[in-house]
C-alpha positions, 0 to 999 in steps of 0.5 A, spaced: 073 614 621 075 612 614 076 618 609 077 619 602 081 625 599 081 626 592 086 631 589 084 636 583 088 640 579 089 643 572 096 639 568 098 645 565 100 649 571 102 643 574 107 641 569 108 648 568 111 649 575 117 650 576 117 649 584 114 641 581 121 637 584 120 641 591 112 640 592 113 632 589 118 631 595 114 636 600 108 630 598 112 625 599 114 627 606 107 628 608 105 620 605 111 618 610 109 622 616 101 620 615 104 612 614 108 612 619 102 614 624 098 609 621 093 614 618 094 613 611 090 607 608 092 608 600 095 613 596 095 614 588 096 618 582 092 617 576 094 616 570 090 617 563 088 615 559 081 616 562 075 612 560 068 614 560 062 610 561 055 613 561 049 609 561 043 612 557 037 610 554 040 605 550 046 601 550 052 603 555 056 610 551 064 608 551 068 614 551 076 618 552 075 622 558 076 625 563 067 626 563 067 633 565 068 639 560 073 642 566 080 645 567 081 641 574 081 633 573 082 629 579 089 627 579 090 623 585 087 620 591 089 618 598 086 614 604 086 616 611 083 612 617 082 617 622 079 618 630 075 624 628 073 628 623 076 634 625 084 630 624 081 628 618 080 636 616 086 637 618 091 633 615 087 635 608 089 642 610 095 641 610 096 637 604 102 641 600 100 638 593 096 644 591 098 650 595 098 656 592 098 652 585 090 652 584 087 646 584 083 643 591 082 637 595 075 634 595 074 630 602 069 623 602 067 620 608 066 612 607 060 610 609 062 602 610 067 604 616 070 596 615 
């Protein structure tokens, strides 16, 4: 079953973090154990900057995003290939980028499993 996991959090805080280094290795180290056992497809950060494209009644508006007035925006993702739905919740569960620090993250299952 494939998955896709996008990661929110809030860019002030998480520049702000003292603790940055220790959870950008702790990332790390969970993306090496998740591609060793082949269960990570894909992982990015995103970078800015954003670009927004609305369709309306006219022509298609082109704008600076992120499209959402929020303080979480989407800053990374990853891409696992699981047995069972159950693993793919635990292995977000464990994710150490946003413990404790706010922020979330958002679990899609694909509906092309090719």
């Amino acid at each position: 079953m494939k998955y896709l996991a996008l990661i929110y959090g809030n860019k002030e805080i998480w520049m702000g973090d003292p603790n940055r280094p220790g959870v950008i290795a702790a990332v790390n180290e969970f993306n090496r154990r998740l591609t060793e056992s082949g269960e990570l497809i894909s992982v990015n950060g995103l970078a800015a900057p954003v670009v927004n494209v609305r369709h309306t009644d006219g022509p298609p508006v082109v704008s600076d995003g992120p499209y959402l007035e929020v303080k979480e925006h989407v800053g990374s993702y990853f891409m696992l290939d699981v047995e069972s739905h159950e693993r793919a919740l635990e292995i977000v569960q464990s994710y150490p980028g946003v413990t404790s620090r706010g922020g979330g993250v958002e679990l899609w299952r694909l509906m092309n499993q090719g």
